[in-house]
C-alpha positions as CSV (number, residue, x, y, z in Angstrom):
1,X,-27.3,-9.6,38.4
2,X,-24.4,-7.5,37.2
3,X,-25.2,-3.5,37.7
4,X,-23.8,-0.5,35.7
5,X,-21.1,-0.1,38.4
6,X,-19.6,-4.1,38.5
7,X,-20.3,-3.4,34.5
8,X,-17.8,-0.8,34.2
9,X,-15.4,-1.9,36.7
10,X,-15.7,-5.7,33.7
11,X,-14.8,-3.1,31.0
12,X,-11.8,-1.1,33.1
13,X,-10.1,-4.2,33.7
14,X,-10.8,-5.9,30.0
15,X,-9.1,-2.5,28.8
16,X,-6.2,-2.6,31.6
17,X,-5.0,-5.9,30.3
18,X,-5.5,-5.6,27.0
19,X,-3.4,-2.5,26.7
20,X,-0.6,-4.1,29.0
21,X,-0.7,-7.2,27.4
22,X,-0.5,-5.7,23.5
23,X,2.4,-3.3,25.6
24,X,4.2,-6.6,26.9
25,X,4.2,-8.2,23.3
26,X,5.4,-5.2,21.6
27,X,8.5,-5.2,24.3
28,X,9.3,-8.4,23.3
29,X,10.0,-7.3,19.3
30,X,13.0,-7.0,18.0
31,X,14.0,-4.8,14.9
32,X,16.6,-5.2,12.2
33,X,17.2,-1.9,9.7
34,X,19.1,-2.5,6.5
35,X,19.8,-0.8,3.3
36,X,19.3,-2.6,-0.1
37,X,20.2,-2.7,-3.7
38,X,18.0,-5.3,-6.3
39,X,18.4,-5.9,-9.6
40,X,16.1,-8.3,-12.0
41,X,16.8,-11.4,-13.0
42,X,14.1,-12.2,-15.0
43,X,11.0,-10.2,-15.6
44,X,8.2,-11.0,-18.1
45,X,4.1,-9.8,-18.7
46,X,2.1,-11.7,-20.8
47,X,-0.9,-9.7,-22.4
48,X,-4.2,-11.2,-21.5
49,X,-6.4,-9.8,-24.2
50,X,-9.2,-9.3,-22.1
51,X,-9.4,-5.7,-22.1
52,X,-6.7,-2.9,-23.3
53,X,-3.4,-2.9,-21.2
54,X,-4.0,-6.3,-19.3
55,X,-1.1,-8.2,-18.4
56,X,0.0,-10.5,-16.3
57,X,3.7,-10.8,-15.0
58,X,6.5,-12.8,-13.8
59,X,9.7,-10.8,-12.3
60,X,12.4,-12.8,-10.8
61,X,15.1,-10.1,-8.2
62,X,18.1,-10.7,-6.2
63,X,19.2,-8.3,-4.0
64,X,22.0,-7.4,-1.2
65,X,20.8,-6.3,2.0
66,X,23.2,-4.5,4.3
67,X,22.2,-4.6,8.1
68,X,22.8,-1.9,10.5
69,X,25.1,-4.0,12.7
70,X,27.2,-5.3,9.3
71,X,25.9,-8.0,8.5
72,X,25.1,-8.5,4.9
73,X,22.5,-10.7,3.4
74,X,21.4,-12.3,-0.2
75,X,18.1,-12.3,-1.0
76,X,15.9,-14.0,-3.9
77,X,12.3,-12.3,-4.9
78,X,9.5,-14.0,-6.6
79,X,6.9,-11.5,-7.7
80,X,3.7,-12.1,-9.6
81,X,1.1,-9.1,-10.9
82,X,-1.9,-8.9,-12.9
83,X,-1.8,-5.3,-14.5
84,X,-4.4,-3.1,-16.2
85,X,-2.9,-0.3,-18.0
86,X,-0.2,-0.6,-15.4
87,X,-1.8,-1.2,-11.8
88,X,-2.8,-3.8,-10.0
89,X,-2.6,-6.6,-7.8
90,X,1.1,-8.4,-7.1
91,X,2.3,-10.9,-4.8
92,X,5.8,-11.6,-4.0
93,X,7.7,-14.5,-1.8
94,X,11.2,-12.9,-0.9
95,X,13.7,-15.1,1.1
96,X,16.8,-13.3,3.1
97,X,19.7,-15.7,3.4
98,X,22.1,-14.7,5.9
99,X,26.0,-15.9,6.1
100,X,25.4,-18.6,8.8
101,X,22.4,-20.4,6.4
102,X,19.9,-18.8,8.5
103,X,17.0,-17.5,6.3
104,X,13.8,-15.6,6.6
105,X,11.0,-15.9,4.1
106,X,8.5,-13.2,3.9
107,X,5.0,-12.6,1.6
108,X,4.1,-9.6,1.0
109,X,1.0,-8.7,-1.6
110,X,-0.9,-5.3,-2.3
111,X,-1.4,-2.8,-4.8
112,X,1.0,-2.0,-7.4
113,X,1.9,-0.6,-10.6
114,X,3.9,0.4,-13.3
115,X,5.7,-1.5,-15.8
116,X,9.2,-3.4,-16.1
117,X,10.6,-0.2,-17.9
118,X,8.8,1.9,-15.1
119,X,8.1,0.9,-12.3
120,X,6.5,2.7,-9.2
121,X,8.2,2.9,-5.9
122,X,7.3,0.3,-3.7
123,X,4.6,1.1,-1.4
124,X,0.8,0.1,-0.1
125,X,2.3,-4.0,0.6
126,X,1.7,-6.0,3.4
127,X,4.9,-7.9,4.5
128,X,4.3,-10.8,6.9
129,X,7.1,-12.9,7.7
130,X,5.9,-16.5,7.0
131,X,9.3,-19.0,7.6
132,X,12.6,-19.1,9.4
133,X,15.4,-21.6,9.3
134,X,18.1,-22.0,11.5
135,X,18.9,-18.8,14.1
136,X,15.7,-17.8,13.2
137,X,13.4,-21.0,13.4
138,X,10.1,-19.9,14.5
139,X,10.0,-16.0,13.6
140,X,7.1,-14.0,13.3
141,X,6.6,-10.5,12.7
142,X,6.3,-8.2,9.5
143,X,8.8,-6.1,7.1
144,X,8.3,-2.4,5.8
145,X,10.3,-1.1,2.9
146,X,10.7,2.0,1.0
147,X,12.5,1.1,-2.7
148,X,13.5,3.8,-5.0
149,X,13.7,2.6,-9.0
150,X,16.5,3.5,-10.9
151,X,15.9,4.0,-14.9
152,X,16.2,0.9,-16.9
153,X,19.6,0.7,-18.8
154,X,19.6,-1.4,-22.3
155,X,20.3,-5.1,-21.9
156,X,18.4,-5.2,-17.9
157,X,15.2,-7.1,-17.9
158,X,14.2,-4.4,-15.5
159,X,15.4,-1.5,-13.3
160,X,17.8,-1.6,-10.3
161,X,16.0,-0.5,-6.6
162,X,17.7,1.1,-3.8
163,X,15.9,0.9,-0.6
164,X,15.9,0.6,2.9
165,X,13.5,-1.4,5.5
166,X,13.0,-2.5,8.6
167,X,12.3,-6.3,9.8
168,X,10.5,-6.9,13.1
169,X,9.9,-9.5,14.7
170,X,9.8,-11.7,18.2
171,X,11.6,-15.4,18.5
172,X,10.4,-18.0,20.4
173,X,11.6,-18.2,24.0
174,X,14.5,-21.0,24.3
């Protein structure tokens, strides 16, 4: 028969290791900080013709990502989003290939808005990384990013983003 004292003595030790062992696994993660710049390669909506303003889009980025250490990176966005009158839901695969071949390949999806021509800033995603190759076979961990949109200039498919981020993340033990 357990009593309220053996009870609460359970439920102090079930807290103690849960809190050391979420401490322990944050120790373990690592953190990489970079600036960016992105331009579009291809961006296209499609009106639905459901209801007023529903479209649904394609847009197609590359980006540079500049590390705080120095190294620099190349990345490739695929982004999809189903808009109504400009907001809605998007998700977008982006792969970070580094010098050495390595690559990361995150998802992130959310809430979004605006429009090719205007855009919102980038906010409200989840980012979850879902693949590494090479020096980072095995990866987990997530990405935040802030991206600021510049105005689209004629002839772009869409505008140029300058943000910054920050990847972290835990490798397996070798």
């Amino acid at each position: 028969m357990i009593t309220e004292k053996s009870m609460w003595v359970l439920i102090g030790i079930f807290v103690f290791s849960a809190s050391t062992l979420g401490f322990a696994a944050q120790v373990g993660a690592e953190t990489m900080n970079y600036k960016s710049y992105s331009y579009v390669l291809k961006a296209e909506d499609v009106p639905v013709g459901d209801v007023e303003g529903h479209t649904v889009g394609l847009v197609m980025r590359r980006a540079f990502y500049v590390f705080e250490n120095g190294e620099v990176a190349t990345t490739n966005s695929v982004a999809t989003r189903d808009l109504i009158k400009g907001a809605g839901p998007s998700v977008q695969y982006t792969t970070i290939t580094f010098a050495d071949g390595s690559t990361i390949t995150i998802k992130s999806h959310g809430m979004g808005g605006g429009t090719a021509a205007a855009p919102r800033a980038s906010g409200g995603l989840t980012s979850e990384i879902i693949k590494g190759t090479g020096r980072f076979e095995g990866i987990k961990g997530t990405q935040s990013t802030k991206i600021r949109f510049l105005p689209v200039e004629k002839g772009e498919g869409g505008p140029k983003g300058i943000g910054e981020g920050t990847i972290t993340y835990t490798l397996p033990s070798k």
